[in-house]
N, CA, C and O atoms as a CHARMM CRD file, in Angstrom:
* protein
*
  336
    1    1 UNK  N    -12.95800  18.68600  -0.01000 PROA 1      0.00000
    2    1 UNK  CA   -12.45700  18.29600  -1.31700 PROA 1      0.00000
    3    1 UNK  C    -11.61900  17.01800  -1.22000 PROA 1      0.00000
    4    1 UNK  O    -11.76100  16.13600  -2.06700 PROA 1      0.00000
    5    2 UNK  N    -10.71100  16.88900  -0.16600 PROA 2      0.00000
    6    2 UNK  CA    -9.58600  16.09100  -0.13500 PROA 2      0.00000
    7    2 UNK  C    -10.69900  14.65400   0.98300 PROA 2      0.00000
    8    2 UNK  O    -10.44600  13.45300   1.07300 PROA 2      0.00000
    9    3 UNK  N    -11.48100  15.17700   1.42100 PROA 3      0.00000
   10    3 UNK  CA   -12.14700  13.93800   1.97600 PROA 3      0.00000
   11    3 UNK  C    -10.95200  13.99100   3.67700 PROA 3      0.00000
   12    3 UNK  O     -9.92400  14.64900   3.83600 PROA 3      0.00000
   13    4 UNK  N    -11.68500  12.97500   4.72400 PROA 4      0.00000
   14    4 UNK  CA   -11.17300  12.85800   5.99400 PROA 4      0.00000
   15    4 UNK  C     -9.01200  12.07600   5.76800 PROA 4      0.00000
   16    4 UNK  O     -8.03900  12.44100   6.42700 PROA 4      0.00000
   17    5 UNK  N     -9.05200  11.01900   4.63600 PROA 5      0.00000
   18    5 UNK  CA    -7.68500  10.46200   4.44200 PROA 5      0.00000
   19    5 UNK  C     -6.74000  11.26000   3.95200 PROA 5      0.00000
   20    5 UNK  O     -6.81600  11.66300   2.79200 PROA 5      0.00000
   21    6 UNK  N     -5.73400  11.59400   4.75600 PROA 6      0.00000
   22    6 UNK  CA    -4.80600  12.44500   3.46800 PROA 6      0.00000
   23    6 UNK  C     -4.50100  11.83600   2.65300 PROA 6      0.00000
   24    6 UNK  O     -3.84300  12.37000   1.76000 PROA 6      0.00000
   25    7 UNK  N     -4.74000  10.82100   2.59100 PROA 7      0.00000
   26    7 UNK  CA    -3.57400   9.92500   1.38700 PROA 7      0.00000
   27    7 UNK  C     -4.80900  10.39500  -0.23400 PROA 7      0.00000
   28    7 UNK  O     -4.52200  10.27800  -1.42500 PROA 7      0.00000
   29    8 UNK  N     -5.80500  10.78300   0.23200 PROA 8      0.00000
   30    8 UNK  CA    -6.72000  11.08900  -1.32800 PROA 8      0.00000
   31    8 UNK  C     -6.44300  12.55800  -1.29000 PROA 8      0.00000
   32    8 UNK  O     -6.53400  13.10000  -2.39200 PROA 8      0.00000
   33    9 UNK  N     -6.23800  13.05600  -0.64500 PROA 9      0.00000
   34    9 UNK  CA    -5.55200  14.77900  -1.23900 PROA 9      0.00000
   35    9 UNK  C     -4.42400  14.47900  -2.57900 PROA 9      0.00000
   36    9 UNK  O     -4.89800  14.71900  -3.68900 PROA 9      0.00000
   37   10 UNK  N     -3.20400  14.05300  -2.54700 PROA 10     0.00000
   38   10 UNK  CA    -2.52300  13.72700  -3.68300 PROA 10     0.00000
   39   10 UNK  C     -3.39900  13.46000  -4.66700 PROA 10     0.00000
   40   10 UNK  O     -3.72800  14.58600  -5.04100 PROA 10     0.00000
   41   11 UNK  N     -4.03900  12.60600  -5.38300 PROA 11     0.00000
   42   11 UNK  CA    -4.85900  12.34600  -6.84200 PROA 11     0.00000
   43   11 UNK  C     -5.54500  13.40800  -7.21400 PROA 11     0.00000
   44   11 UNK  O     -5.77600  13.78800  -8.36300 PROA 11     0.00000
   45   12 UNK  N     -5.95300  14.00800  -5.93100 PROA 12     0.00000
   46   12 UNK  CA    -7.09200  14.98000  -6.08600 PROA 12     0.00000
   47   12 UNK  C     -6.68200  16.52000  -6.04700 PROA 12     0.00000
   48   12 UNK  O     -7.34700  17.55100  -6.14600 PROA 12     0.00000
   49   13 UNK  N     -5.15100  16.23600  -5.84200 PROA 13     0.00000
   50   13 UNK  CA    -4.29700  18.05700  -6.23700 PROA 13     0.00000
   51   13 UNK  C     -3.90900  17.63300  -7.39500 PROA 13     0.00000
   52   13 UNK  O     -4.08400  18.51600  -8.23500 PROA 13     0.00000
   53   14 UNK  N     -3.28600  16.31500  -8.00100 PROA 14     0.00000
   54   14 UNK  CA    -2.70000  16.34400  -9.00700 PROA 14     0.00000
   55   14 UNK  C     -3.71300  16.42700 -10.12700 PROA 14     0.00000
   56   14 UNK  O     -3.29100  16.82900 -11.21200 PROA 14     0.00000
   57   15 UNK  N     -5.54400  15.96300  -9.96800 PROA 15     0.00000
   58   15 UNK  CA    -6.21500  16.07500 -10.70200 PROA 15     0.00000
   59   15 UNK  C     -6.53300  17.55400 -11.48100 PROA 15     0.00000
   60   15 UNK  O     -6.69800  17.74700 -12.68500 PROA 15     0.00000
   61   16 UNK  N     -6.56600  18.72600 -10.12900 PROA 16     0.00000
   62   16 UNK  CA    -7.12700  19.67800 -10.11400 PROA 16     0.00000
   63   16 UNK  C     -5.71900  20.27300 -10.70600 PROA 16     0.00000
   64   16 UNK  O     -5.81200  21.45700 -10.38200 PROA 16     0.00000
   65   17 UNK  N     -4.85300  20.17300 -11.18000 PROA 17     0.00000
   66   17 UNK  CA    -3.16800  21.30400 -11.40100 PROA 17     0.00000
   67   17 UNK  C     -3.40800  20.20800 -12.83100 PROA 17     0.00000
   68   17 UNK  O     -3.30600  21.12500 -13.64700 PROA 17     0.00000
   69   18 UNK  N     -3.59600  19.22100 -13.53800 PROA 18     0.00000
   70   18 UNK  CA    -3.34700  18.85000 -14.51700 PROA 18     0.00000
   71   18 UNK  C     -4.39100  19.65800 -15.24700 PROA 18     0.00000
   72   18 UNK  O     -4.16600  20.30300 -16.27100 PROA 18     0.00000
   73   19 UNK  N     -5.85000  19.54400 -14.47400 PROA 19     0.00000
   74   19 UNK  CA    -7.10800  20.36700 -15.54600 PROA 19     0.00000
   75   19 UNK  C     -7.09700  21.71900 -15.32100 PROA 19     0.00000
   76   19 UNK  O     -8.05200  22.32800 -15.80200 PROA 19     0.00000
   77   20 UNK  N     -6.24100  22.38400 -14.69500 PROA 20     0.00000
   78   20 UNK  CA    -5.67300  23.98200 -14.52400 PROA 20     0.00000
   79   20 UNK  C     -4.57500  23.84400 -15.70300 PROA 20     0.00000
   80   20 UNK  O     -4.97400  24.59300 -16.59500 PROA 20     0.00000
   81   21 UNK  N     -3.50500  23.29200 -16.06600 PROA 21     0.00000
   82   21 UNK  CA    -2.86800  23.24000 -17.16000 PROA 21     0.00000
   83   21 UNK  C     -3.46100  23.07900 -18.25700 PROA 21     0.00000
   84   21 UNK  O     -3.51500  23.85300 -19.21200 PROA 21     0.00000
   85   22 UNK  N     -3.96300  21.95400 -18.11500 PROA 22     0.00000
   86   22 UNK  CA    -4.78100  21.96400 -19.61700 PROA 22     0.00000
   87   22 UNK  C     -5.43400  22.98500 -20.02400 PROA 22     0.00000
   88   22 UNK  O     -5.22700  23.60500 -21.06700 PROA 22     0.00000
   89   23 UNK  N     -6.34600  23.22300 -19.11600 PROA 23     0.00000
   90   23 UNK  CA    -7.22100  24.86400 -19.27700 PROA 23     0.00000
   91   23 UNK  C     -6.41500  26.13000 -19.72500 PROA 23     0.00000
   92   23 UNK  O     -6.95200  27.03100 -20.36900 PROA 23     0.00000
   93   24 UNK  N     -5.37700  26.14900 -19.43000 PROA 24     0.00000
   94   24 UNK  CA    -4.28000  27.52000 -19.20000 PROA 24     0.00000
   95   24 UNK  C     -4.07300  26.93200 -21.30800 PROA 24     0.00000
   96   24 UNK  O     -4.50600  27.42800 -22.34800 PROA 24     0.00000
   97   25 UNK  N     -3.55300  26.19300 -21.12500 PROA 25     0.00000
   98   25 UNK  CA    -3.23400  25.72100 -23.00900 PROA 25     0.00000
   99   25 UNK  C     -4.25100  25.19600 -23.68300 PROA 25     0.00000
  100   25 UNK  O     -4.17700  24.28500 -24.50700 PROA 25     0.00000
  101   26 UNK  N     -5.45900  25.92300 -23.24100 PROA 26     0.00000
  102   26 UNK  CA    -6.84800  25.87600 -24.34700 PROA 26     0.00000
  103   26 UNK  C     -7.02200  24.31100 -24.66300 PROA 26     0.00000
  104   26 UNK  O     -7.71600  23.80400 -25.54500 PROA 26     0.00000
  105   27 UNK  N     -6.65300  24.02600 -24.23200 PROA 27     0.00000
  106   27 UNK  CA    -6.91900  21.90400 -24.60300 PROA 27     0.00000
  107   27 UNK  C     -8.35600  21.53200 -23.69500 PROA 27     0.00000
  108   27 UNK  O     -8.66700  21.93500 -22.57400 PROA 27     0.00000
  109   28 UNK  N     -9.06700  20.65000 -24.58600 PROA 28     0.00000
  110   28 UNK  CA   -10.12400  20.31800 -23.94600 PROA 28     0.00000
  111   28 UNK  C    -10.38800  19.06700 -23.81600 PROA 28     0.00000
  112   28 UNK  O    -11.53600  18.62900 -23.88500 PROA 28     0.00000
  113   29 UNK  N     -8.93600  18.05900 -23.53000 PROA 29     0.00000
  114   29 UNK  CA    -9.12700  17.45300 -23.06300 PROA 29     0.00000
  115   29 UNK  C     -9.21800  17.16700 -21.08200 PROA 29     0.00000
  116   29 UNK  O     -8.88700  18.14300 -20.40800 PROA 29     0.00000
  117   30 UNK  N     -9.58600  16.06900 -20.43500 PROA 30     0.00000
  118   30 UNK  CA    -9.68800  16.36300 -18.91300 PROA 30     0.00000
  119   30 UNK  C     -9.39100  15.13100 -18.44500 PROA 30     0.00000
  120   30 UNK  O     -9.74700  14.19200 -19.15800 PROA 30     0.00000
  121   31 UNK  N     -8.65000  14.80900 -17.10700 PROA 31     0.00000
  122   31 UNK  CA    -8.37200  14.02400 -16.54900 PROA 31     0.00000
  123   31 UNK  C     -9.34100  13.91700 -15.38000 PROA 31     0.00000
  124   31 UNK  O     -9.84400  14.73400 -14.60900 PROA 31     0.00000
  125   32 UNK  N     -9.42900  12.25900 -15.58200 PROA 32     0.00000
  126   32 UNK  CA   -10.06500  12.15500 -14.24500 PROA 32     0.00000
  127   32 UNK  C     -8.88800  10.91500 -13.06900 PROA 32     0.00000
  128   32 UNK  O     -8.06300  10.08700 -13.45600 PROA 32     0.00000
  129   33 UNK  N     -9.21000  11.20600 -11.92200 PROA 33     0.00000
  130   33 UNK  CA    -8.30500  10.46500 -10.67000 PROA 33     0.00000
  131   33 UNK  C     -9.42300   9.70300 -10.56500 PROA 33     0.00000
  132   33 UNK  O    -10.54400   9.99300 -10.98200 PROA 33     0.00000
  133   34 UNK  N     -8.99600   8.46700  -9.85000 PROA 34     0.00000
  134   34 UNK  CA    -9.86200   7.95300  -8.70300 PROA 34     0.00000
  135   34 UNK  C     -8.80000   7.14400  -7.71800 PROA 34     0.00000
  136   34 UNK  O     -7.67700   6.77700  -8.06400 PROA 34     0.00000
  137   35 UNK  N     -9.10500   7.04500  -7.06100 PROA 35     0.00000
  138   35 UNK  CA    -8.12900   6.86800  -6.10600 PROA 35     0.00000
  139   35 UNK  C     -8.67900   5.46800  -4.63400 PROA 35     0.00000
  140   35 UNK  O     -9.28900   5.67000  -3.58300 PROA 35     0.00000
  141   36 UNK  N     -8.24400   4.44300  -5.09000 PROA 36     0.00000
  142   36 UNK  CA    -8.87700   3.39800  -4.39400 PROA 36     0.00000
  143   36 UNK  C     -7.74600   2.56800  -3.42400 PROA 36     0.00000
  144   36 UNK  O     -6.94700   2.26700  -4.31100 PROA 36     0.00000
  145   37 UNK  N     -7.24200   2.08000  -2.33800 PROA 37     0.00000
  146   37 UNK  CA    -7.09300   1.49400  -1.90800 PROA 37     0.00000
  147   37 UNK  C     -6.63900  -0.12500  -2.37500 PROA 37     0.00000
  148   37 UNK  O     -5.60400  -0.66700  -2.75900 PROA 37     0.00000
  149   38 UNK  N     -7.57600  -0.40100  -2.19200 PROA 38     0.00000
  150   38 UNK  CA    -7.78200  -2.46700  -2.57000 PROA 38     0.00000
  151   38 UNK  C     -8.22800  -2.20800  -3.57000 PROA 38     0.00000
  152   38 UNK  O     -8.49200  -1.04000  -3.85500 PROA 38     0.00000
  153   39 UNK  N     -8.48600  -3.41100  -4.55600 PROA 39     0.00000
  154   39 UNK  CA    -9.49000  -4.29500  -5.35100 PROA 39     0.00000
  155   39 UNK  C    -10.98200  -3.90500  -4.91500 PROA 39     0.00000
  156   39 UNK  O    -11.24200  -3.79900  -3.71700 PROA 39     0.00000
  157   40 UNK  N    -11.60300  -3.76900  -5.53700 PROA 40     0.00000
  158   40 UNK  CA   -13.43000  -3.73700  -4.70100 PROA 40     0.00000
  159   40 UNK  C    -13.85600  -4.99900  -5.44000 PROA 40     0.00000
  160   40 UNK  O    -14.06200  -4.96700  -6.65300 PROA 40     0.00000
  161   41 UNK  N    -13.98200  -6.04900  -4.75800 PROA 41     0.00000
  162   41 UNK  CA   -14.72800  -7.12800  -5.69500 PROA 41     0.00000
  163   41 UNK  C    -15.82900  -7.08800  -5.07300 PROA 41     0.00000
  164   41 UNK  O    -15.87500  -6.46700  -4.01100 PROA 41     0.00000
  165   42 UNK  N    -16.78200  -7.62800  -5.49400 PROA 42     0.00000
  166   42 UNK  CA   -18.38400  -7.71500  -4.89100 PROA 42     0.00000
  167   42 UNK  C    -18.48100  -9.28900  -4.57000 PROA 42     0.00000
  168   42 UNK  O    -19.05700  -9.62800  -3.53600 PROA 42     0.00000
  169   43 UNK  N    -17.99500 -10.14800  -5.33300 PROA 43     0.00000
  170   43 UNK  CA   -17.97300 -11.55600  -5.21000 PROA 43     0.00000
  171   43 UNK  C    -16.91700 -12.23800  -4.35200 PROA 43     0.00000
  172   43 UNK  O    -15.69400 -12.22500  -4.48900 PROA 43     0.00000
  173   44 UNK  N    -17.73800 -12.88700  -3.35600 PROA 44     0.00000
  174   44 UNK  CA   -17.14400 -13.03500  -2.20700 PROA 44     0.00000
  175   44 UNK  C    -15.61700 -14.17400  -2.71300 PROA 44     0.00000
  176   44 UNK  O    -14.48500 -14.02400  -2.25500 PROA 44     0.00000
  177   45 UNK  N    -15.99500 -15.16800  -3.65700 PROA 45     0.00000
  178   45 UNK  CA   -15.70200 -15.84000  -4.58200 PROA 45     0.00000
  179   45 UNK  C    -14.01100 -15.54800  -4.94700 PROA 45     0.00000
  180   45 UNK  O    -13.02100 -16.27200  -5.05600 PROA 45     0.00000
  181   46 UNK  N    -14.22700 -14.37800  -5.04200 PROA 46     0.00000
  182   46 UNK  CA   -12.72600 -13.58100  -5.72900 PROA 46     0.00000
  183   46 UNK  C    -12.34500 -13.02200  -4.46500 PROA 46     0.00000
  184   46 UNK  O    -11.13700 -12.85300  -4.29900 PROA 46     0.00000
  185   47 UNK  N    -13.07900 -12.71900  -3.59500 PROA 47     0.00000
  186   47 UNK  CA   -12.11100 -12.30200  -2.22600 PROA 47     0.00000
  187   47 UNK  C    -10.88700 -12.94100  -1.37400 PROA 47     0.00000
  188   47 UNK  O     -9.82600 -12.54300  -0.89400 PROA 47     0.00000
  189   48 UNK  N    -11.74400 -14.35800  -1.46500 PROA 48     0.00000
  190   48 UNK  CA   -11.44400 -15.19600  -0.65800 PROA 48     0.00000
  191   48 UNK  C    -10.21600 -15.98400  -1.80300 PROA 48     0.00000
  192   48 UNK  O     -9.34500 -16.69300  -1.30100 PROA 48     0.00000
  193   49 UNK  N    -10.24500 -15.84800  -2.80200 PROA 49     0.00000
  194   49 UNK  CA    -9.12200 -16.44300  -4.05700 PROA 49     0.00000
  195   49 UNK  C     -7.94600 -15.48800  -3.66200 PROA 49     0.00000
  196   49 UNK  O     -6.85900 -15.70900  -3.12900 PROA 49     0.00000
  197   50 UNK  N     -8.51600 -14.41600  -4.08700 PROA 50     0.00000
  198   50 UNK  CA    -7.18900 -13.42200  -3.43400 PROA 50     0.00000
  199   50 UNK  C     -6.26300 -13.43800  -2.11300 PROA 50     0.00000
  200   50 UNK  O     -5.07500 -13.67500  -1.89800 PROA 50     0.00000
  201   51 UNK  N     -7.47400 -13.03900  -1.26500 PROA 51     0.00000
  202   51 UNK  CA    -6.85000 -13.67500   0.14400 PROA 51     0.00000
  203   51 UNK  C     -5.93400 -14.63600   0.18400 PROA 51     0.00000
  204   51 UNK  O     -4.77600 -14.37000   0.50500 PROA 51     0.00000
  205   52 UNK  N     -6.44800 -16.27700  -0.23700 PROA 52     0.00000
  206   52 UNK  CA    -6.21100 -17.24200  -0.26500 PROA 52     0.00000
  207   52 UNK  C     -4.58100 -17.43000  -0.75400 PROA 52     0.00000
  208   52 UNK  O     -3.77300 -18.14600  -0.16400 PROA 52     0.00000
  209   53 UNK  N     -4.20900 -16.37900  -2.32700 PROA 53     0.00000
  210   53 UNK  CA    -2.95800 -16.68800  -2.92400 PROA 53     0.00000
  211   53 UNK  C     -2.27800 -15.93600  -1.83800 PROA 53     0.00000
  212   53 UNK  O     -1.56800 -16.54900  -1.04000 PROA 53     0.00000
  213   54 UNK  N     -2.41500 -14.87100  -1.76500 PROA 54     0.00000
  214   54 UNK  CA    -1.53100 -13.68800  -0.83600 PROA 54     0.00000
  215   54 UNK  C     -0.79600 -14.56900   0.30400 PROA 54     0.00000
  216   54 UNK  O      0.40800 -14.59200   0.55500 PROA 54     0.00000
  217   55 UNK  N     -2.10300 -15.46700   1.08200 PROA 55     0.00000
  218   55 UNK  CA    -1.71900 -16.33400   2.05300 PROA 55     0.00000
  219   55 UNK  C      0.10300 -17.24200   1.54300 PROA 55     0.00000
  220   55 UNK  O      1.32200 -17.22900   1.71600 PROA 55     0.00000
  221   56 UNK  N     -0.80400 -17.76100   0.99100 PROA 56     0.00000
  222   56 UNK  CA     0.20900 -18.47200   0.46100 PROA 56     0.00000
  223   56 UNK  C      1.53600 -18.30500  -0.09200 PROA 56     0.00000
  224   56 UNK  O      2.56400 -18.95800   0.08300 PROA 56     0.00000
  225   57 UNK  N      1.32700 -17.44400  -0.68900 PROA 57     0.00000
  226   57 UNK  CA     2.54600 -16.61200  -1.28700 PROA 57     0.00000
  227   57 UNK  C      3.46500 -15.89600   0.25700 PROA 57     0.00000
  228   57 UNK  O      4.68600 -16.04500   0.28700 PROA 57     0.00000
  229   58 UNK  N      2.91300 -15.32000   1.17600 PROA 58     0.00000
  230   58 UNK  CA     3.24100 -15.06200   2.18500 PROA 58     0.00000
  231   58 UNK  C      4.14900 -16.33900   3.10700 PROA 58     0.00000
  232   58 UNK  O      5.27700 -16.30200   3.59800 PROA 58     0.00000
  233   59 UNK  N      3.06800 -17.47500   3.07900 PROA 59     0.00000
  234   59 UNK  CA     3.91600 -18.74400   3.70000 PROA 59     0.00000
  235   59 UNK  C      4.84600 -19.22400   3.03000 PROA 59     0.00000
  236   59 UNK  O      5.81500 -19.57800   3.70100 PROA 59     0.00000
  237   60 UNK  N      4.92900 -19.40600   1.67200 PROA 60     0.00000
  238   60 UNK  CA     6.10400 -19.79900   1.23400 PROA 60     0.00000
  239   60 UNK  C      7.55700 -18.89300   0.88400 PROA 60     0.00000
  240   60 UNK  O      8.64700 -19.34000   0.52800 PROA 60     0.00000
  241   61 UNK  N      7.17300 -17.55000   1.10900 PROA 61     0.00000
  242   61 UNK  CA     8.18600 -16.39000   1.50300 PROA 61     0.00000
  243   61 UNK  C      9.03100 -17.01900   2.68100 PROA 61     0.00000
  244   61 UNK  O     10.23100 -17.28000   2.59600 PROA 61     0.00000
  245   62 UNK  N      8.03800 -17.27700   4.07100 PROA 62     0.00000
  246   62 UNK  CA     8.01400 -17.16600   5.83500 PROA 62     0.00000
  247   62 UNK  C      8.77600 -18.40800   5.32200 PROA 62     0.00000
  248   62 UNK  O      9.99100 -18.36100   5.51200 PROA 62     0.00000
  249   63 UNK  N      8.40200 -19.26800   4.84400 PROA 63     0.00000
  250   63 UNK  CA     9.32400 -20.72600   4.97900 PROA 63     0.00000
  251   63 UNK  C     10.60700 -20.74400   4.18600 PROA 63     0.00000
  252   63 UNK  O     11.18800 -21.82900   4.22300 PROA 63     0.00000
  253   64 UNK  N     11.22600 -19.72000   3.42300 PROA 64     0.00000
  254   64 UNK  CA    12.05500 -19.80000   2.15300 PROA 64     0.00000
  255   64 UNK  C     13.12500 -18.84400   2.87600 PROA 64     0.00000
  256   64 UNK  O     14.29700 -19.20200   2.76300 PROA 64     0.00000
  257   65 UNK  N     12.92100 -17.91500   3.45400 PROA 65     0.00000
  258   65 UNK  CA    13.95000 -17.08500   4.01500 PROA 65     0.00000
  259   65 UNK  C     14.73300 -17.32000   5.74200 PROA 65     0.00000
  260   65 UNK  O     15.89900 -16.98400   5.95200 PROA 65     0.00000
  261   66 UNK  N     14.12200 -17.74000   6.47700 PROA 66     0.00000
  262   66 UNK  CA    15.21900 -18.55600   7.39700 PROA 66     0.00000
  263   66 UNK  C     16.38200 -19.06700   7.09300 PROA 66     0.00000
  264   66 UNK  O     17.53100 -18.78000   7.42900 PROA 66     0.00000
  265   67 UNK  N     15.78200 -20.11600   6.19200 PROA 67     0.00000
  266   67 UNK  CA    16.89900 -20.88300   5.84400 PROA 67     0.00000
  267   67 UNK  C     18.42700 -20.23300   5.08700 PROA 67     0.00000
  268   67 UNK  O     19.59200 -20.62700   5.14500 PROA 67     0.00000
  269   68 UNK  N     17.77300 -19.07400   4.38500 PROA 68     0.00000
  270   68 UNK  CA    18.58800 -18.16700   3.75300 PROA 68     0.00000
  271   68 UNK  C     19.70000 -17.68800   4.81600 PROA 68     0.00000
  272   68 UNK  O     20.90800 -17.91300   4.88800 PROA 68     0.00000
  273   69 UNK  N     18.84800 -16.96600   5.58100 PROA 69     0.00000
  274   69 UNK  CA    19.69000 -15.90300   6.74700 PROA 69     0.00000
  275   69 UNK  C     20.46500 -16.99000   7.48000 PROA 69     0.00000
  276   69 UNK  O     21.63500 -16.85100   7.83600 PROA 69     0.00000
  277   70 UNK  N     19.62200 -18.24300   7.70800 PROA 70     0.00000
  278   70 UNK  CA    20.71800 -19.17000   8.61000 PROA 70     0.00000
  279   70 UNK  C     22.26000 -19.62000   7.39400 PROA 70     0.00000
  280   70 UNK  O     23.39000 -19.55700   7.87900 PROA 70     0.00000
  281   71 UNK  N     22.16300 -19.84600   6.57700 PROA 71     0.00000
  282   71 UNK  CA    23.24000 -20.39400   5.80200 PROA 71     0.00000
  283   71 UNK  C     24.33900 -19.25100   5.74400 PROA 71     0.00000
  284   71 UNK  O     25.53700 -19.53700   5.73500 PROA 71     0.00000
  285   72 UNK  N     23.72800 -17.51800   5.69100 PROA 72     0.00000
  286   72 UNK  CA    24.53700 -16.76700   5.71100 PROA 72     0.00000
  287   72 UNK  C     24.99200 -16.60600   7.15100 PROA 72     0.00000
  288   72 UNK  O     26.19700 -16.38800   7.03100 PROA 72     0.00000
  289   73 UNK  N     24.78000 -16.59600   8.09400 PROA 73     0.00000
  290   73 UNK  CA    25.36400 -16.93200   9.62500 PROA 73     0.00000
  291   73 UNK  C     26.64800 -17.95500   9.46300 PROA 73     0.00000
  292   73 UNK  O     27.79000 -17.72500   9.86000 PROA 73     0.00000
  293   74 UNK  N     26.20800 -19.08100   8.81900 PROA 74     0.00000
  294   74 UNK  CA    26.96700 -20.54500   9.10800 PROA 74     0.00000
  295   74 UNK  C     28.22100 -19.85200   8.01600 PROA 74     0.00000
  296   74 UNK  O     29.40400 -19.69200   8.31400 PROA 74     0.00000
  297   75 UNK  N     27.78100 -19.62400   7.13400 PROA 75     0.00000
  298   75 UNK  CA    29.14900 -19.56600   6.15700 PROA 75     0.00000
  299   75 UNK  C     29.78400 -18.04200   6.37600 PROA 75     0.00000
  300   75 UNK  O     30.84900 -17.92700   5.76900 PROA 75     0.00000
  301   76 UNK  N     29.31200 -16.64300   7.22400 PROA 76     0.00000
  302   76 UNK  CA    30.78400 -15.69600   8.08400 PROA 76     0.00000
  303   76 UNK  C     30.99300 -16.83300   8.95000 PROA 76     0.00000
  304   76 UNK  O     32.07100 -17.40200   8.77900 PROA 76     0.00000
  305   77 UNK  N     30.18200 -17.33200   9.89000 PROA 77     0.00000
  306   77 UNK  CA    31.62500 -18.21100  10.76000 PROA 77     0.00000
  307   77 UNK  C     32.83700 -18.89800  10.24600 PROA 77     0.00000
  308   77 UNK  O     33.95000 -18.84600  10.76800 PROA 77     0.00000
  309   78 UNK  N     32.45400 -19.65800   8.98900 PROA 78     0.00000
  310   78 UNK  CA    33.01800 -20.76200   8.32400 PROA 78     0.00000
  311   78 UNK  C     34.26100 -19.57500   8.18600 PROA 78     0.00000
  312   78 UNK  O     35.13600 -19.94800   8.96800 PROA 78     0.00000
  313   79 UNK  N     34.65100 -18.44200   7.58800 PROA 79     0.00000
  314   79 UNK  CA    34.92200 -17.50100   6.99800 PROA 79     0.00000
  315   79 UNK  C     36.24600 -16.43200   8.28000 PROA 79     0.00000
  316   79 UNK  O     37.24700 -15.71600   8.27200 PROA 79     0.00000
  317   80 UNK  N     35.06100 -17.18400   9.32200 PROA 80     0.00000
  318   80 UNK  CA    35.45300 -16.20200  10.83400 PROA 80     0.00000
  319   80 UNK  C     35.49900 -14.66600  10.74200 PROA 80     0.00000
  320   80 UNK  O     36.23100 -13.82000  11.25600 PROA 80     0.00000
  321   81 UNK  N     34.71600 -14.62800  10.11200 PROA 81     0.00000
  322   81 UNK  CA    34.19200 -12.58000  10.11600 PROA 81     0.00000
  323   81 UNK  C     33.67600 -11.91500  11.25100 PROA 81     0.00000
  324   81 UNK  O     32.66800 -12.28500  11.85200 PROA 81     0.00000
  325   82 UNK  N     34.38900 -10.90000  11.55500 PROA 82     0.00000
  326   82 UNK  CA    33.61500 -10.26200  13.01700 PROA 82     0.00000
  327   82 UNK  C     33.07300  -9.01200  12.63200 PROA 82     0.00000
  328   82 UNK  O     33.68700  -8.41300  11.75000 PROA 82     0.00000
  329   83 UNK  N     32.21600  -8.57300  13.02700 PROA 83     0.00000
  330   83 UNK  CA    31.49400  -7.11400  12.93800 PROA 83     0.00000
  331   83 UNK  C     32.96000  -6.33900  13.56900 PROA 83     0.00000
  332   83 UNK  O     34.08400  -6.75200  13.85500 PROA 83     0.00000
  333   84 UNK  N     32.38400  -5.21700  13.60100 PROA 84     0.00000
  334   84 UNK  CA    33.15200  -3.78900  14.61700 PROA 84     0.00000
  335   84 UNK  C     33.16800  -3.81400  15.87700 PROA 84     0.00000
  336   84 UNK  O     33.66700  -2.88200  16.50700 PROA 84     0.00000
Protein backbone atom coordinates (compact mmCIF):
# COMPACT_ATOMS: atom_id res chain seq x y z
CA UNK A 1 0.00 0.00 0.00
CA UNK A 2 2.61 2.43 1.32
CA UNK A 3 5.02 1.41 -1.65
CA UNK A 4 9.14 0.63 -0.83
CA UNK A 5 9.64 4.91 0.48
CA UNK A 6 8.34 5.63 3.79
CA UNK A 7 8.05 9.05 3.10
CA UNK A 8 4.61 7.94 0.75
CA UNK A 9 3.05 6.06 3.75
CA UNK A 10 2.04 9.64 5.29
CA UNK A 11 -0.36 10.91 2.13
CA UNK A 12 -1.43 7.55 1.86
CA UNK A 13 -2.60 7.08 5.83
CA UNK A 14 -3.81 10.50 5.78
CA UNK A 15 -5.74 9.64 2.49
CA UNK A 16 -7.20 6.43 3.81
CA UNK A 17 -8.40 8.14 7.76
CA UNK A 18 -9.85 11.27 5.80
CA UNK A 19 -12.15 8.74 3.39
CA UNK A 20 -12.83 6.57 6.71
CA UNK A 21 -14.19 9.93 8.21
CA UNK A 22 -15.98 11.00 5.56
CA UNK A 23 -17.58 7.56 5.20
CA UNK A 24 -18.31 7.33 9.09
CA UNK A 25 -20.46 11.04 8.39
CA UNK A 26 -22.31 9.66 5.30
CA UNK A 27 -20.56 12.41 3.02
CA UNK A 28 -19.78 11.40 -0.39
CA UNK A 29 -17.43 13.41 -1.01
CA UNK A 30 -13.47 11.73 -1.44
CA UNK A 31 -10.06 12.81 -1.29
CA UNK A 32 -7.47 11.97 -3.36
CA UNK A 33 -3.29 12.24 -2.31
CA UNK A 34 -0.64 12.08 -4.67
CA UNK A 35 2.41 12.43 -3.45
CA UNK A 36 5.46 13.48 -5.72
CA UNK A 37 8.84 14.46 -4.92
CA UNK A 38 10.13 17.08 -7.77
CA UNK A 39 8.38 18.79 -10.60
CA UNK A 40 7.95 15.95 -13.43
CA UNK A 41 8.57 18.02 -16.51
CA UNK A 42 8.89 16.03 -19.71
CA UNK A 43 10.61 18.98 -21.54
CA UNK A 44 14.04 18.90 -21.22
CA UNK A 45 13.68 22.76 -21.93
CA UNK A 46 12.11 23.45 -18.42
CA UNK A 47 14.56 21.14 -16.68
CA UNK A 48 17.45 22.65 -17.49
CA UNK A 49 15.60 26.47 -16.78
CA UNK A 50 14.97 25.17 -13.44
CA UNK A 51 18.19 23.71 -12.76
CA UNK A 52 19.74 26.65 -14.26
CA UNK A 53 17.78 29.39 -11.68
CA UNK A 54 18.31 27.10 -8.54
CA UNK A 55 22.05 27.30 -9.72
CA UNK A 56 22.11 30.59 -9.55
CA UNK A 57 20.12 31.49 -6.87
CA UNK A 58 22.41 29.07 -4.92
CA UNK A 59 25.65 31.13 -6.17
CA UNK A 60 24.48 34.28 -5.32
CA UNK A 61 23.38 32.98 -1.70
CA UNK A 62 27.41 31.21 -1.61
CA UNK A 63 28.69 34.74 -2.62
CA UNK A 64 26.32 37.03 -0.29
CA UNK A 65 26.88 35.30 3.04
CA UNK A 66 30.71 35.25 3.78
CA UNK A 67 30.85 38.51 3.65
CA UNK A 68 28.03 38.67 6.21
CA UNK A 69 29.63 36.23 8.81
CA UNK A 70 33.03 38.03 8.14
CA UNK A 71 31.70 41.64 9.12
CA UNK A 72 30.05 39.96 12.16
CA UNK A 73 33.60 38.53 13.34
CA UNK A 74 35.25 42.08 12.59
CA UNK A 75 32.64 44.10 14.48
CA UNK A 76 32.64 41.42 18.24
CA UNK A 77 36.31 42.20 17.95
CA UNK A 78 35.77 45.90 17.33
CA UNK A 79 33.36 45.42 20.48
CA UNK A 80 36.06 42.89 22.21
CA UNK A 81 33.42 40.15 23.06
CA UNK A 82 34.62 36.81 24.30
CA UNK A 83 32.60 33.59 24.28
CA UNK A 84 32.66 31.41 27.72
Amino acid sequence: MCGPEPINCFPVLVNILSNTFLRLLNSTARFRVWSAFFYKADNPDVKSYVFYSFLNYLLILAAGLPPLIAMSSVEDYKVRSTSC
